[in-house]
C-alpha positions as CSV (number, residue, x, y, z in Angstrom):
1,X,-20.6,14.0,30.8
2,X,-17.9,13.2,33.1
3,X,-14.8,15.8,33.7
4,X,-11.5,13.6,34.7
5,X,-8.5,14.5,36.2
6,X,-4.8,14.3,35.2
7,X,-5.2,12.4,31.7
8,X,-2.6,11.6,29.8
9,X,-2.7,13.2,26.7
10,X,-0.6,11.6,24.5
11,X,-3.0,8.6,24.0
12,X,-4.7,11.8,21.9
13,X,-2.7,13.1,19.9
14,X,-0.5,11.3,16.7
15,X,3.0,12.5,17.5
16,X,2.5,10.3,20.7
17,X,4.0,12.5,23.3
18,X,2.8,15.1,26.0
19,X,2.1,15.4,29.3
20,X,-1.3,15.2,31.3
21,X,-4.7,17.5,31.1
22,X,-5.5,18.7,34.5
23,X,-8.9,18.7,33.5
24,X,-10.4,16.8,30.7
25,X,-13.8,16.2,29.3
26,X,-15.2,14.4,26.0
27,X,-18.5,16.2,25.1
28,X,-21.0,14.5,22.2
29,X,-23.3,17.4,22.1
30,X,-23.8,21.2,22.5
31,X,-25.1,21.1,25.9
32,X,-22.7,18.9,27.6
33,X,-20.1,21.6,25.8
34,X,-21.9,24.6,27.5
35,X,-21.5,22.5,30.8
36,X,-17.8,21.6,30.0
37,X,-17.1,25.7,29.5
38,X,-19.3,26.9,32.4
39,X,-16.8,24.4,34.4
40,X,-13.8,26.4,32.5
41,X,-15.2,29.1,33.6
42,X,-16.8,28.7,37.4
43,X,-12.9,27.6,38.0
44,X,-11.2,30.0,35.9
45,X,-9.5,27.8,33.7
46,X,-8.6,28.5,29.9
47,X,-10.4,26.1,27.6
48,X,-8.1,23.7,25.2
49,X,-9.9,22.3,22.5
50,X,-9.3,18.8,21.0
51,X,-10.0,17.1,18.0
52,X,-8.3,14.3,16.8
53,X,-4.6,15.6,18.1
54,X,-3.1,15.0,14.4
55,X,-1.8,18.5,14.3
56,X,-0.5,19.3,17.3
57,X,2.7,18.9,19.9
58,X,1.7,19.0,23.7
59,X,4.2,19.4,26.1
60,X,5.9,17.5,28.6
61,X,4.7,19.5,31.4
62,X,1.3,19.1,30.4
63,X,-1.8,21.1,29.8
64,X,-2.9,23.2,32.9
65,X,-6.8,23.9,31.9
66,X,-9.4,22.0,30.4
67,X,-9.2,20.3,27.8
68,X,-12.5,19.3,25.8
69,X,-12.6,16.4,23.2
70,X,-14.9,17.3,20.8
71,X,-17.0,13.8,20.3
72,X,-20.2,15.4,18.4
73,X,-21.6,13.3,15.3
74,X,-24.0,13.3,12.4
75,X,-23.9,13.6,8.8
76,X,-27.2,15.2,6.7
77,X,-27.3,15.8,3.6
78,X,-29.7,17.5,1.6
79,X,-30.0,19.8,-1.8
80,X,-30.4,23.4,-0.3
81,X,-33.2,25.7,-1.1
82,X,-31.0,27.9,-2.5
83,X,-28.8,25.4,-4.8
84,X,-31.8,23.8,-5.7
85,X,-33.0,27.0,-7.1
86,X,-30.2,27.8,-9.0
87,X,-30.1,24.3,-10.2
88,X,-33.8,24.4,-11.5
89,X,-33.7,27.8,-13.5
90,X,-30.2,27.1,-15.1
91,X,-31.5,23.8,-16.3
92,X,-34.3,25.9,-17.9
93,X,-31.7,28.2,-19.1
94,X,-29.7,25.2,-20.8
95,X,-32.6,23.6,-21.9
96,X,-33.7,26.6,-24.0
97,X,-30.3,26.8,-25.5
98,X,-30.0,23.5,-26.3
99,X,-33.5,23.6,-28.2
100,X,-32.3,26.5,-30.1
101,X,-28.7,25.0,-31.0
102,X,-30.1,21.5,-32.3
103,X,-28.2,19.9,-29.5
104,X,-30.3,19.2,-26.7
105,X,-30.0,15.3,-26.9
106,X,-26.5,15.6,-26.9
107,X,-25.6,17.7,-23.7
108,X,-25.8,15.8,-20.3
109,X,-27.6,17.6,-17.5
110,X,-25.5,20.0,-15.1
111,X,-24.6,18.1,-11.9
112,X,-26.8,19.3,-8.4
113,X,-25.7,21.0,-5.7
114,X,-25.5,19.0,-2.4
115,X,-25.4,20.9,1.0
116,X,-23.8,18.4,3.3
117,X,-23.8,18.6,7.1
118,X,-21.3,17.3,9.7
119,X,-21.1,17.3,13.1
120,X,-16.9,18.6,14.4
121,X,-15.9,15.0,16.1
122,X,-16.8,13.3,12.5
123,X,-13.6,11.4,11.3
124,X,-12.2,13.2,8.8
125,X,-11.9,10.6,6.1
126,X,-14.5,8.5,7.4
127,X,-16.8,11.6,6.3
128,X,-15.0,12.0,2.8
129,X,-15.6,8.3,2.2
130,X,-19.4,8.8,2.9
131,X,-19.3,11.6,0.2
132,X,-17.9,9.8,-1.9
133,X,-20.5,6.7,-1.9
134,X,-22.7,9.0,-2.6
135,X,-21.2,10.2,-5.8
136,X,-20.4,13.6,-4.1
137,X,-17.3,15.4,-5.7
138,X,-15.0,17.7,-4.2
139,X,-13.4,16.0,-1.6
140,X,-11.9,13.2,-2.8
141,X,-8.9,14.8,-3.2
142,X,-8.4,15.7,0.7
143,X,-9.2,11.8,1.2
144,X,-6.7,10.7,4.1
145,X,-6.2,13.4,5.7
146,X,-6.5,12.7,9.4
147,X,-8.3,14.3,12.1
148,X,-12.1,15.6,12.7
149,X,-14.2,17.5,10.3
150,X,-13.7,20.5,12.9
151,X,-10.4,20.5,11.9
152,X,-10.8,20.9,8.2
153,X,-12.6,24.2,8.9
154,X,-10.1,25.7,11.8
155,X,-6.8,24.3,9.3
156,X,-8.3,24.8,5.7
157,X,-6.8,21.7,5.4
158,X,-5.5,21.3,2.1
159,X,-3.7,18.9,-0.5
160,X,-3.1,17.6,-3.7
161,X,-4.3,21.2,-5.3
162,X,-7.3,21.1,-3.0
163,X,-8.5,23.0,0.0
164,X,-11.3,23.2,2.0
165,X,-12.4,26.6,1.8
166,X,-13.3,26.3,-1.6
167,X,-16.4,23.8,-0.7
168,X,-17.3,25.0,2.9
169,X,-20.2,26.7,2.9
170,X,-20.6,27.9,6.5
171,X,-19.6,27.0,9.7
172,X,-21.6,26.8,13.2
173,X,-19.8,28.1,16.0
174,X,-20.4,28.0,20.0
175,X,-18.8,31.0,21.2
176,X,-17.8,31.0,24.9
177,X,-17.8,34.4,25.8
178,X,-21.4,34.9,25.0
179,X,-22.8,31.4,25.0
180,X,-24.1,31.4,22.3
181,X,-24.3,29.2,18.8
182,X,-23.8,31.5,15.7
183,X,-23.3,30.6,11.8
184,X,-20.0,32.3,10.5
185,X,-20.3,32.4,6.2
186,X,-17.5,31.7,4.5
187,X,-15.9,35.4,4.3
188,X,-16.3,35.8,7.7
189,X,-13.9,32.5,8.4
190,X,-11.1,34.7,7.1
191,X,-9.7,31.4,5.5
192,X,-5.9,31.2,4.1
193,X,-3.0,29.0,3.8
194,X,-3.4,26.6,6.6
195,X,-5.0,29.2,8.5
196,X,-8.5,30.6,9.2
197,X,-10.5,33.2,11.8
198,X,-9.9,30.2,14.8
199,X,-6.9,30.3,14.5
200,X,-6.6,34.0,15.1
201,X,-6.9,36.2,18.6
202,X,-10.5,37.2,17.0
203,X,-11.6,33.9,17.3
204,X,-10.0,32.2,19.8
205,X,-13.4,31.9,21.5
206,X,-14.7,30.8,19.1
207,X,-15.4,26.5,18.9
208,X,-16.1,25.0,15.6
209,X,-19.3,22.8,15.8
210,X,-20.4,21.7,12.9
211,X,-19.3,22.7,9.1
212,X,-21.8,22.9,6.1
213,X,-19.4,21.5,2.8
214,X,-21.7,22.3,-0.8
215,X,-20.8,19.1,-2.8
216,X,-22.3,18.2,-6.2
217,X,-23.0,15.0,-8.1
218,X,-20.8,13.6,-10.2
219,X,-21.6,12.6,-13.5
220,X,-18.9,10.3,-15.9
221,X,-17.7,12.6,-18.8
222,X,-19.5,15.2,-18.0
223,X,-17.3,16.4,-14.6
224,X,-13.8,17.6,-14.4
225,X,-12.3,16.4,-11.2
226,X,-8.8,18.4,-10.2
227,X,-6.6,15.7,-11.5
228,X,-3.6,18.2,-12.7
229,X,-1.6,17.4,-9.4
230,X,1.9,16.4,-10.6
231,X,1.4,13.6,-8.1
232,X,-1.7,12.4,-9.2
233,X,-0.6,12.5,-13.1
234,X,2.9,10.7,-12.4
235,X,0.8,7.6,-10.8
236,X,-1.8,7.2,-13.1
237,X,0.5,7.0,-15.6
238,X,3.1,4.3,-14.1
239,X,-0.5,2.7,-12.5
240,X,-3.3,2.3,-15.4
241,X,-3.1,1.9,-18.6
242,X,-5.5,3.4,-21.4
243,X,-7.9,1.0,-21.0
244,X,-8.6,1.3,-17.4
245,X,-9.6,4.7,-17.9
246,X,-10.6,5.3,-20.9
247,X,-13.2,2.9,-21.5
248,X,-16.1,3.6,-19.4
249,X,-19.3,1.6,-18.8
250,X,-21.2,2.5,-21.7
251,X,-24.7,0.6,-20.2
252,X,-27.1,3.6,-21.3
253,X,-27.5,3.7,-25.5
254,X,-27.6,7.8,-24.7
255,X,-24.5,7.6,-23.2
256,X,-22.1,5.8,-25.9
257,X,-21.4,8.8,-28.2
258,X,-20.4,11.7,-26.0
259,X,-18.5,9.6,-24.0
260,X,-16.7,7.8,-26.7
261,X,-16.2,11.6,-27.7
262,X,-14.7,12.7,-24.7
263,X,-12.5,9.9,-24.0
264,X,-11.0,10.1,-27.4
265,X,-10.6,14.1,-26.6
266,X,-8.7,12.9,-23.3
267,X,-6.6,10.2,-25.0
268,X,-3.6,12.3,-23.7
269,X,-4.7,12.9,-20.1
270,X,-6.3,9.6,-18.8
271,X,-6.6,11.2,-14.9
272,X,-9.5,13.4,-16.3
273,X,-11.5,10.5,-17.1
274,X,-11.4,9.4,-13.5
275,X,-14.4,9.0,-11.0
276,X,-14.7,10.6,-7.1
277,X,-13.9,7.0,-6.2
278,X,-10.8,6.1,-8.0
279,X,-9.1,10.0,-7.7
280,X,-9.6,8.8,-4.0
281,X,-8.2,5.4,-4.1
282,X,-5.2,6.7,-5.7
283,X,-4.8,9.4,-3.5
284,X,-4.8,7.1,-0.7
285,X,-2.2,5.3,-1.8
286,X,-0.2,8.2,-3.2
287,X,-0.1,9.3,0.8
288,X,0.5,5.5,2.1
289,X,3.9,5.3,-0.4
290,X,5.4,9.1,0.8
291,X,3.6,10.0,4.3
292,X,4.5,7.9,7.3
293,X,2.4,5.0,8.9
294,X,0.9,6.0,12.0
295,X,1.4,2.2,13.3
296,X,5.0,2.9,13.3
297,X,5.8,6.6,13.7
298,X,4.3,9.4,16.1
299,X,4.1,12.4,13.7
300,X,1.6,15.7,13.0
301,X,2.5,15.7,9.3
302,X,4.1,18.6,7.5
303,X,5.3,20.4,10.3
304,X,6.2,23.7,8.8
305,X,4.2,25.8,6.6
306,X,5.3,26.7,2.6
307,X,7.3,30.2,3.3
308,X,5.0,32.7,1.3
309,X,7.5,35.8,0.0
310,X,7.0,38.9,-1.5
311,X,8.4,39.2,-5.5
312,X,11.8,40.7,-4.9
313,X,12.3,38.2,-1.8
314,X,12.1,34.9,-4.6
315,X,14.2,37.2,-6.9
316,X,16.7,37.2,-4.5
317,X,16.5,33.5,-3.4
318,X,16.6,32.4,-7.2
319,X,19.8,34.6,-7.8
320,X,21.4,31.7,-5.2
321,X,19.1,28.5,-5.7
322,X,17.8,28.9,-9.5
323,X,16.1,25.6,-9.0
324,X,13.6,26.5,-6.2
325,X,10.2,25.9,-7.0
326,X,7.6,28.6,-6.7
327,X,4.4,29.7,-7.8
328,X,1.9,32.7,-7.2
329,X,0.8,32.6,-3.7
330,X,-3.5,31.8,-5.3
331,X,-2.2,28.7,-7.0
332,X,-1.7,25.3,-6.7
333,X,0.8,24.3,-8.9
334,X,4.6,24.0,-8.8
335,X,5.0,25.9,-11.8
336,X,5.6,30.1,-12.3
337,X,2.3,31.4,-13.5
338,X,1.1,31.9,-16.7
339,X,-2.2,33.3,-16.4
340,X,-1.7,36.1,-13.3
341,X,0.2,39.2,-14.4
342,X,2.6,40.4,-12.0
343,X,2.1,38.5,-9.1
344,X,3.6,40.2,-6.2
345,X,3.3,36.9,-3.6
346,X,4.7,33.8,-3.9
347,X,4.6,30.1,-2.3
348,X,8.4,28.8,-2.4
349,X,9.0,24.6,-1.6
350,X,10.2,24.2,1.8
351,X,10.8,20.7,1.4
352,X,13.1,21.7,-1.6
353,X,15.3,23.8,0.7
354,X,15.3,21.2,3.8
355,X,16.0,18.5,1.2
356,X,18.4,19.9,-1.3
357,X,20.0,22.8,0.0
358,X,20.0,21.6,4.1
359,X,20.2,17.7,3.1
360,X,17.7,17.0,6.2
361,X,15.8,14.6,4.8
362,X,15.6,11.5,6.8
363,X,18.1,13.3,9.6
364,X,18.1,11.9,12.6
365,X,19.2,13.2,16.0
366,X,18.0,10.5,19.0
367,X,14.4,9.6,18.7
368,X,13.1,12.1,16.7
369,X,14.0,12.8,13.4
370,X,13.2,13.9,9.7
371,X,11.2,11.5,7.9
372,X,13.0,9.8,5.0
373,X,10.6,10.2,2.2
374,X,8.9,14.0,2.7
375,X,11.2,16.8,4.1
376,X,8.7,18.7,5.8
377,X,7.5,15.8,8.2
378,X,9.1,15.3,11.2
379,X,8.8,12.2,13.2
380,X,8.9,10.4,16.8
381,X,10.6,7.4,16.0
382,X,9.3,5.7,19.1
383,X,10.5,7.3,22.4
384,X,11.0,10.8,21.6
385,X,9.7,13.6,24.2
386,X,7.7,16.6,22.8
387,X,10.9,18.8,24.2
388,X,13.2,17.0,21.5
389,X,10.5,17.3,18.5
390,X,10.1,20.9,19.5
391,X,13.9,21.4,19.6
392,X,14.7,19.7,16.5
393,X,11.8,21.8,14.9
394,X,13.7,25.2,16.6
395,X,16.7,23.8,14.8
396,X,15.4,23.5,11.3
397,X,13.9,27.0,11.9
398,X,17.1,28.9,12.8
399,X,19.3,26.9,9.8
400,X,16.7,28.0,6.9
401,X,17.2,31.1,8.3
402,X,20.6,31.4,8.5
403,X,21.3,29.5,5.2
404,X,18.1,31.6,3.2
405,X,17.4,34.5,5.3
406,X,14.0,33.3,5.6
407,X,11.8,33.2,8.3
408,X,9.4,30.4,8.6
409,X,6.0,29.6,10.3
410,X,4.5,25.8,12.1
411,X,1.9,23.8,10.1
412,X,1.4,22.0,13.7
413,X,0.0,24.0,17.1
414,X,1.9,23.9,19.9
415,X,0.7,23.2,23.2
């Protein structure tokens, strides 16, 4: 482990700009990060912890602490004790009520639950790709994302109608105030929209470690994957045809009748028919068409976060802007609910209002700008300083405001 001096931080983070770490450190395991915070801590300097910078702004002036790159690796995986035991005595349960219905032969086993382990400096997508050769589902549809698996935890990173609180299992945490390692369940992470318990004052001592996902095999006709993204829908159905999806490999005699069955059932709907690997394929390329390249443009993604409003707030707003997509705050849909009654939160489009009712989409003002395709990213065109992203940002902020009377919070952390 070797602490540096005066690095420049914006070879570290995506939006390309920032000034220098007075201190900076890359640790690959926990006891070069106990030395890295005794150091904070014998010179009485706050801790900055980095992962792979692709939501955050740094400023010009700089970071005046330490900062630690998180650099830990491994993957494990391994059915748990616990999921293996569910998975054994509901197979039992199935089995005896397939005996008793006359259907046994005809009902495919249930898929087994998969505790999967990773380390905080894993790759993001790099890790989600390894799921997925390994015919793990439930990721797949966060494949792309950038940034570490540490960040998937502190973010709750979340798209196309996915997030990942819904297959983290527990997180491992080193907290600096004690010292010590401890496992934090998933209650305890306090996750939300974009947000979570390190994100908070409660745990801002608190550094994420590693992250345990539970992940289950995937089995063809059997598994639903989460497919009703009006995204994923619109591009399998300019993309495949029938026949691409609808016709599986029907190698094992066993397999040919349910399967037949179920692909006719789906005739309508050929995304449902999709494997782990090809929802991610076309996810990937769902975010290469609307998302900016990295090669080309310093960005942190969606900057801002969804406004979340009370019921009479999005009464108000749709007296004005009738067309403003909404749904119930504990969906994922754009679409008002049909299966909550009386919601009293609600997700509103932010891009909807930056595009249609400010016109912002791909405004520039110098280097930095809004990018052209997605509202709610802005962008460093090539020499923009984080003072100009931040002001632009400030700008956006105090016209939805005055335009909407809403107030609205950053996706991305500011430094």
């Amino acid at each position: 482990m070797k602490i540096q001096q005066n690095i420049l931080l914006s070879n570290f983070c995506t939006f390309k700009t920032g000034g220098c770490a007075k201190y900076f450190v890359a640790v690959k395991n926990i006891d070069e990060l106990k030395q890295a915070v005794d150091f904070a801590e014998q010179n009485q300097l706050p801790v900055f912890v980095l992962g792979g910078g692709s939501n955050l702004l740094i400023s010009d002036e700089g970071v005046n602490g330490l900062v630690i790159k998180m650099e830990m690796k491994g993957i494990e995986f391994n059915p748990s004790l616990r999921a293996r035991h569910h998975f054994l005595n509901s197979q039992k349960a199935k089995l005896f009520a397939n005996l008793k219905s006359g259907v046994g032969r005809r009902n495919p086993a249930m898929s087994e639950t998969i505790q999967v382990t990773a380390f905080a400096g894993e790759i993001w997508d790099d890790f989600v790709e390894k799921c997925v050769e390994k015919n793990l589902y439930g990721l797949e549809n966060l494949s792309g994302v950038p940034g570490t698996v540490g960040a998937s935890a502190i973010q709750n990173i979340g798209a196309y109608g996915v997030e990942a609180k819904e297959v983290i299992d527990w997180v491992e945490v080193f907290d600096i105030e004690t010292g010590e390692t401890k496992k934090l369940k998933k209650n305890e992470c306090q996750f939300g929209y974009r947000d979570s318990i390190f994100k908070k004052t409660e745990g801002k001592n608190l550094i994420v470690i590693r992250v345990v996902y539970k992940l289950q095999n995937f089995q063809q006709g059997v598994t639903q994957l989460k497919t009703d993204y009006k995204d994923i829908q619109e591009w399998v159905s300019t993309h495949s045809s029938l026949r691409d999806f609808l016709e599986p490999d029907f190698s094992t005699a066993q397999r040919v009748e349910p399967l037949k069955s179920l692909a006719q059932e789906n005739r309508g709907n050929p995304a449902s028919f999709l494997t782990p690997k090809q929802l991610r394929e076309i996810i990937i390329q769902i975010r290469k068409n609307k998302l900016p390249d990295l090669k080309q443009f310093g960005t942190a993604g969606s900057f801002f976060k969804n406004p979340v409003i009370t019921k009479k707030q999005l009464e108000k707003i749709l007296q004005q802007y009738p067309n403003l997509p909404y749904f119930p705050h504990n969906q994922k849909k754009w679409a008002p609910d049909t299966h909550i009654s009386n919601p009293q939160l609600f997700k509103i489009s932010l891009a909807f209002i930056l595009d249609k009712i400010l016109g912002l989409k791909g405004f520039k003002e110098g280097e930095t700008g809004v990018f052209e395709k997605h509202s709610l990213i802005i962008v460093n065109h090539g020499n923009a300083t984080s003072t100009e992203i931040k002001n632009l940002a400030q700008k956006i902020t105090k016209d939805i405001k005055q335009k909407t009377g809403l107030d609205i919070d950053n996706e991305v952390v500011l430094w």
